[in-house]
C-alpha positions in Angstrom: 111.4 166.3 -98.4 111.5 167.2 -102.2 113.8 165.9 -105.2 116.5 168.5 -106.1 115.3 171.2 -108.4 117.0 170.6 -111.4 115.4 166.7 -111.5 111.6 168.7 -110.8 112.6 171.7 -113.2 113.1 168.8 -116.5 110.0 167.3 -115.4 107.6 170.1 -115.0 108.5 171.3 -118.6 106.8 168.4 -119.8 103.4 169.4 -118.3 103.5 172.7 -119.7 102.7 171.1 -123.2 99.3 169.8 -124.5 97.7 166.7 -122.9 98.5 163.3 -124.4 95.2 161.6 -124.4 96.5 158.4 -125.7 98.1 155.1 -125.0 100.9 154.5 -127.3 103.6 156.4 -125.4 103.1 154.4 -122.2 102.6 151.0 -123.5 105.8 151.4 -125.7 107.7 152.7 -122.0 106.5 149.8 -120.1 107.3 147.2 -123.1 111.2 148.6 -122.6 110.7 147.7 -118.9 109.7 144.3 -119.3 105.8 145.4 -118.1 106.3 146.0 -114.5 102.9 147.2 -113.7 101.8 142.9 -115.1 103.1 141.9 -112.1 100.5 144.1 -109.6 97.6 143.7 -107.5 95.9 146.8 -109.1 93.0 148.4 -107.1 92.3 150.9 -110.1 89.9 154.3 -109.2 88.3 156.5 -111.2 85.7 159.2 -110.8 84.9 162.9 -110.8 85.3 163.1 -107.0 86.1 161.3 -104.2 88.7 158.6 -105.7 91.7 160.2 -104.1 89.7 159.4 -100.4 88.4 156.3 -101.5 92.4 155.4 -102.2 93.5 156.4 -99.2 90.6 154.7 -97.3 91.6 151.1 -99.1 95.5 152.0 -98.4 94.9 152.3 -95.3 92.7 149.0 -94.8 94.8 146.9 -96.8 97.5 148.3 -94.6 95.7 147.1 -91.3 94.8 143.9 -92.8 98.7 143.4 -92.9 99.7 144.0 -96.6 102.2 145.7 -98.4 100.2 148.7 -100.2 101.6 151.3 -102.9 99.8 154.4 -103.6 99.7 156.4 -106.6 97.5 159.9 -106.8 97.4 162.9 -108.2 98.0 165.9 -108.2 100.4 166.3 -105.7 100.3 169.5 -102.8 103.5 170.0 -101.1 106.1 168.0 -102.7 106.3 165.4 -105.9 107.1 162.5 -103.8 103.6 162.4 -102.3 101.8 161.3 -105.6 104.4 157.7 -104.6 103.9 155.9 -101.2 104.1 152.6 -100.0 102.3 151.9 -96.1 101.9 155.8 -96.3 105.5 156.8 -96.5 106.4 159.4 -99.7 109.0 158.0 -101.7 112.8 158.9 -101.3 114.2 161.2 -102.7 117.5 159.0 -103.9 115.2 156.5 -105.3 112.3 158.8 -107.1 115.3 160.5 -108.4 116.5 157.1 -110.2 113.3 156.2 -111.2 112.9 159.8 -113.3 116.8 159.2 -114.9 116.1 155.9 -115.9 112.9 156.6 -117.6 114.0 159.6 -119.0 117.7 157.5 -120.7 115.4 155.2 -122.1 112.5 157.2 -123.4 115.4 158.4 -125.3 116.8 154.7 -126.5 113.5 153.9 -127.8 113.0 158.0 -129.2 109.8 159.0 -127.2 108.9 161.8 -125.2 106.3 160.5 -122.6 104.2 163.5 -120.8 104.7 164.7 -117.4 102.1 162.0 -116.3 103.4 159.4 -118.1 106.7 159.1 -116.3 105.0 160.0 -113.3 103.1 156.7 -114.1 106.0 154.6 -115.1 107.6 155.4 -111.8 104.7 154.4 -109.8 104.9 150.5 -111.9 108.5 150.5 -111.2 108.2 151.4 -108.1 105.4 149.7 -106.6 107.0 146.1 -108.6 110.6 146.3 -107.5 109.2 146.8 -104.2 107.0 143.8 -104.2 104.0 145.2 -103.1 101.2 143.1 -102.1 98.6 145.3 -103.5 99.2 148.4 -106.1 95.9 151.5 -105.4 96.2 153.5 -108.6 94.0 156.9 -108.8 93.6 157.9 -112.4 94.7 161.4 -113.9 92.2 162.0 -116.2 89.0 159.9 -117.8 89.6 156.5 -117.6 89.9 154.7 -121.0 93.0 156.7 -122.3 94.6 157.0 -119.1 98.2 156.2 -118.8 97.2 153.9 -116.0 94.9 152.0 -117.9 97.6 149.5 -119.6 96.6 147.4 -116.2 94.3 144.3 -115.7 92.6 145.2 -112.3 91.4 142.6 -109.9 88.5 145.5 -109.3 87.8 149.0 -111.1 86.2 151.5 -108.7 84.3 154.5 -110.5 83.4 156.8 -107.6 80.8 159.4 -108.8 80.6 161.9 -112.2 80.8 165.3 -113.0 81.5 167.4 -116.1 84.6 167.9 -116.5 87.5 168.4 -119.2 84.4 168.5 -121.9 86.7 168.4 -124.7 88.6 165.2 -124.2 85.9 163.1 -122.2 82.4 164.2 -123.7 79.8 167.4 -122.7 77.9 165.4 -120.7 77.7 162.9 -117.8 76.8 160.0 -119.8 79.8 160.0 -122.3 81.9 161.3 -119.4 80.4 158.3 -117.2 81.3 155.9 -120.4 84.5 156.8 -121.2 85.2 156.8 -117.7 84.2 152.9 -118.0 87.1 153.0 -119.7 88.8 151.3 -117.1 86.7 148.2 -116.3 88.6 144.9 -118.2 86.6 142.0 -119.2 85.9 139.0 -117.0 87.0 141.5 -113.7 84.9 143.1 -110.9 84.1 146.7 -111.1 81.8 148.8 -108.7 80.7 152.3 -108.9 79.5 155.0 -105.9 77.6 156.9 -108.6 74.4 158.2 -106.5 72.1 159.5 -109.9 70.5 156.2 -110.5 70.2 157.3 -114.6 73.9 157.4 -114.4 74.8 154.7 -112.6 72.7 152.5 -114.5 74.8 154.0 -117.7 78.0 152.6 -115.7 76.7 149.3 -115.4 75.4 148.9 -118.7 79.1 149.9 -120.3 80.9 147.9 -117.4 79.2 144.9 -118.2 79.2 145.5 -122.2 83.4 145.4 -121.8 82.8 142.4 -120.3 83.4 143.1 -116.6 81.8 141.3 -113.4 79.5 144.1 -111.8 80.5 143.4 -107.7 78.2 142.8 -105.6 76.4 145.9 -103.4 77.1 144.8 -99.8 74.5 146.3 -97.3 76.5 148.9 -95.1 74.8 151.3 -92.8 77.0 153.7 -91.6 75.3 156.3 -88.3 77.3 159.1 -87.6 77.1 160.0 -83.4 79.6 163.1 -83.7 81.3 164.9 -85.7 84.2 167.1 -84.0 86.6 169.7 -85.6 88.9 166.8 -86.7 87.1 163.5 -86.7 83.7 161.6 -87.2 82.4 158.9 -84.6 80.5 156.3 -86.2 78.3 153.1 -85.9 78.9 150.7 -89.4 76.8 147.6 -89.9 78.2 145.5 -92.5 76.1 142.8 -93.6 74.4 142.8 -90.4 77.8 143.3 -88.5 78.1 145.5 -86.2 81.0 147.9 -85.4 80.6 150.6 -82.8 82.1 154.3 -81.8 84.5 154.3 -84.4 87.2 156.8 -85.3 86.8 158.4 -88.7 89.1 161.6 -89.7 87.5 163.1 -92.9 84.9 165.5 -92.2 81.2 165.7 -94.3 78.7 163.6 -94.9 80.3 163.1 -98.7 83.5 161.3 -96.8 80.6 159.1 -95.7 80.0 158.3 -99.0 83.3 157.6 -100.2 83.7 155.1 -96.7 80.9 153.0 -98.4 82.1 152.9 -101.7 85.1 152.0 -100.2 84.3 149.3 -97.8 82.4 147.8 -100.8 85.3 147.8 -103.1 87.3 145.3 -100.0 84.5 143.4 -99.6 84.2 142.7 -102.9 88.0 141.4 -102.9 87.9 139.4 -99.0 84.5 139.2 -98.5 85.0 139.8 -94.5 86.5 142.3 -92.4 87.5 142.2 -88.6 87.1 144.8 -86.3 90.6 145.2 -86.0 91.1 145.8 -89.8 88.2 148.3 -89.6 89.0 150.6 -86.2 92.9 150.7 -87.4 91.8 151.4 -90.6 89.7 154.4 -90.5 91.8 155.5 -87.8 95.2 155.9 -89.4 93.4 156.9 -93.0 96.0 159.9 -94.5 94.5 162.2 -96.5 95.5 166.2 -96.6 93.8 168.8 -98.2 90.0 167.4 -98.2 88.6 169.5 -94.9 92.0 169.0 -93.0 92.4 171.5 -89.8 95.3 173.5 -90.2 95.0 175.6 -86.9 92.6 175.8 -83.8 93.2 179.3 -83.1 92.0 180.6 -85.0 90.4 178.1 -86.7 91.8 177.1 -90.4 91.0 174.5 -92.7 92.1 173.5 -96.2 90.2 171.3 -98.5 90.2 171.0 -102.5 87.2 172.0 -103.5 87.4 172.5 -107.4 84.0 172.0 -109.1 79.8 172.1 -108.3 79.5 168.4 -106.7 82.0 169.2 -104.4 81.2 172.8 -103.4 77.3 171.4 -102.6 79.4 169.3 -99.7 81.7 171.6 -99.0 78.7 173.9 -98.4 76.7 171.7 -95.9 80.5 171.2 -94.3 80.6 174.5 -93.0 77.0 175.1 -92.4 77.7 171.9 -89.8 81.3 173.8 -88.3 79.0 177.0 -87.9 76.5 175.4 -86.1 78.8 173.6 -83.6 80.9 176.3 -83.2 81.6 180.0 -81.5 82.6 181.6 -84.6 83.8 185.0 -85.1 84.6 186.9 -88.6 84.4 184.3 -91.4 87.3 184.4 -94.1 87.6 182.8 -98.0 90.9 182.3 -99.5 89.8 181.0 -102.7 91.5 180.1 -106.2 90.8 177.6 -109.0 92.5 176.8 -112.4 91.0 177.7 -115.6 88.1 176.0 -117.2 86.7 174.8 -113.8 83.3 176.0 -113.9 82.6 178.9 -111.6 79.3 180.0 -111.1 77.4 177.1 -108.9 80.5 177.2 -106.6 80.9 180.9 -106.4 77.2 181.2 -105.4 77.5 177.9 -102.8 80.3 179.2 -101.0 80.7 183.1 -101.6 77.9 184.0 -99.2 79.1 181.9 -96.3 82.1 184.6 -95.5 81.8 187.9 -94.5 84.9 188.3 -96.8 86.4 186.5 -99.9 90.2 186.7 -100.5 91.0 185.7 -104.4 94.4 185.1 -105.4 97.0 183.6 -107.7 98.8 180.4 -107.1 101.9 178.4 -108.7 100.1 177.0 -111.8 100.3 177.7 -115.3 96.5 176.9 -115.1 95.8 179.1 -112.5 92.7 181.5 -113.5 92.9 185.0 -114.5 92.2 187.0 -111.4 89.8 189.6 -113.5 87.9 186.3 -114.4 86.5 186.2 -110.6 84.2 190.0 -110.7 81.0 188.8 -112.1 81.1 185.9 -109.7 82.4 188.2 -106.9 80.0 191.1 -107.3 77.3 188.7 -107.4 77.5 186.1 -105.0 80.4 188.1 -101.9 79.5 190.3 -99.6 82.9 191.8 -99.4 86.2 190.8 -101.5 89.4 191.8 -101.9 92.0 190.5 -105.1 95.6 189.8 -104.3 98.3 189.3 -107.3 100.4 186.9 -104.8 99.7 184.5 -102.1 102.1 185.3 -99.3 100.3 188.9 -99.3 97.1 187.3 -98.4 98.1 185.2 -96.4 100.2 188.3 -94.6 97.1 190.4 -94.2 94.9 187.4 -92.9 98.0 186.5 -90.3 97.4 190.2 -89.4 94.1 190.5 -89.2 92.4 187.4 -87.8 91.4 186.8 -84.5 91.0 183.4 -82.3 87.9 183.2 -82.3 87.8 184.4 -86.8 87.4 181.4 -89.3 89.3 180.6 -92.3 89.2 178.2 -95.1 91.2 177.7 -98.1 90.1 176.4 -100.6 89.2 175.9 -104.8 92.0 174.0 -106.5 94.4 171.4 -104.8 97.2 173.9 -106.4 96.2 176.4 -103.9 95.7 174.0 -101.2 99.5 173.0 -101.3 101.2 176.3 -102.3 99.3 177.6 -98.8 100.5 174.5 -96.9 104.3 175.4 -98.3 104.0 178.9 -96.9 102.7 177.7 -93.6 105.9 179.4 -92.4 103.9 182.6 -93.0 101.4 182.0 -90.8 103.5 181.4 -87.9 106.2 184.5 -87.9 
């Protein structure tokens, strides 16, 4: 599924420009639409990593709790429509497609030009509203305070953990990053935060509560894990002194587990309780691609974004874990990130774990310059080769693996989905 190309073509010229750190465009859009995003249950998520899981770990709990949930995340890795769902189903084509014209004629009427992310947004309040939604999960793009998103009063503000990142709009280091991040907490509403340095948690309290917010309170969750397979956890949770048993948990790493807390906090913190039910369907039917999904058994292929330091330290313990557990033959990287990511810590965390690192280009403007990637690769690979195109790597790694090789894709979410919309490659 995928709006025509022409609709996606007038779009994506509007991310090619600088970003618009700011919030005038987007309140003066939603004015002309009468507010739509004042009539939502906002669930609103920020953070370096993990609020994309922690969102799809609340959809899918509010969905098993028996609510009507919208979804709005980004960036997308297969088709536009995914950044919009409601109970997990992508957006239509017919009716993303009217969403876009109808912003677009009236960012005209009122004589703006919104950004790429700030339509994207609009649709989601549009969307989400005129659907009637019971509860609207919105992931921010980027920061927190300036985010087009953040013309919403929240019933909670999640801030999952902090990284640097985008130093130039957001601060040069995690405690400006961490406050303007903060951003998104609203005065006399709950916020919580799955921040694990206690210097920088203790920075996101202090702001949260100096904007006025209601810091939530830390439930005690426990959660054992009994087995972790090639797609799933099994786990033991005690919630409050609860106890729920061999349950069914389908993103991989000990960081998911963190992201399950954080997450079971943030419902707790708006019911208070939660059934068994609600929990085993919830964690069960959770839909997330692209963090450590398994793309093929034989041989055996996962995908996960895995774009800066904080995640590549997971990633890293990920695969040590998969090695351990499993008969595994030659080990292979395809690896690619977008410019300004850091390099270094990742390079020499996951470099050495293959006996071979494939580099190439992807479908981004962003995308790194592939003679960037030699220090890093003479330093940290034991072997590498550099390919201009994807579809030749993933040719040559179609020709060469075995069953019993390993693969894993992985560095920017760009990659992640341009390999998942050549998965036609892999299977000639």
């Amino acid at each position: 599924m995928g709006i025509d190309g022409s609709t996606l073509e007038n779009l994506y010229q509007k991310k090619q420009g600088e970003i618009k750190y700011n919030l005038n465009n987007i309140k003066k859009l939603a004015r002309a639409f009468s507010d739509p995003q004042k009539e939502l249950k906002v669930i609103h998520i920020t953070g370096t990593n993990g609020k994309g899981s922690v969102s799809a770990i609340l959809e899918s709990l509010l969905i098993s709790s028996g609510y009507k949930v919208g979804l709005f995340t980004s960036p997308h890795l297969v088709n536009y429509n995914e950044r919009f769902r409601i109970d997990q189903k992508d957006i239509d084509d017919e009716i993303l497609k009217k969403y876009i014209n109808m912003i677009t004629k009236r960012s005209r009427e009122i004589d703006i030009e919104p950004s790429f992310f700030e339509i994207s947004t609009m649709v989601a309040f549009l969307y989400f509203s005129r659907e009637k939604v019971d509860y609207a999960i919105l992931e921010v793009g980027l920061g927190g305070r300036l985010d087009a998103t953040n013309i919403v009063i929240p019933i909670i503000s999640i801030i999952t953990m902090i990284d640097i990142e985008h130093k130039r709009l957001l601060g040069n280091t995690k405690t400006k990053i961490a406050i303007e991040k903060c951003g998104i907490v609203k005065k006399g509403h709950l916020f919580i935060t799955g921040e694990p340095s206690s210097r920088i948690r203790n920075t996101i309290i202090h702001e949260g509560l100096r904007r006025g917010g209601i810091y939530g309170i830390e439930n005690k969750i426990i959660i054992k894990k009994n087995v972790e397979t090639l797609k799933y956890q099994k786990l033991d949770i005690s919630v409050k002194g609860k106890s729920y048993k061999n349950l069914t948990y389908p993103l991989l790493g000990d960081h998911q587990l963190r992201n399950l807390k954080l997450a079971l906090n943030g419902y707790l913190n708006i019911f208070k309780d939660l059934s068994t039910e609600t929990l085993r369907n919830g964690l069960k039917n959770i839909i997330w691609k692209g963090r450590m999904t398994l793309f093929s058994h034989n041989p055996l292929i996962y995908v996960d974004g895995c774009h800066n330091s904080s995640a590549s330290i997971s990633l890293k313990k990920t695969i040590k874990t998969i090695y351990s557990k499993n008969k595994i033959g030659k080990k292979y990287l395809l690896f690619g990130m977008v410019k300004k990511k850091a390099l270094s810590r990742v390079s020499s965390d996951l470099f050495p774990l293959f006996d071979i690192v494939y580099i190439t280009d992807f479908e981004t403007e962003r995308a790194r310059e592939l003679k960037d990637y030699l220090p890093y690769l003479k330093k940290n690979a034991k072997k590498f080769i550099i390919f201009n195109k994807l579809e030749n790597a993933m040719e040559i790694l179609h020709l060469k693996m075995r069953k019993e090789d390993f693969l894993l894709c992985t560095g920017s979410l760009y990659l992640v989905g341009d390999f998942l919309k050549r998965s036609d490659l892999w299977e000639k």
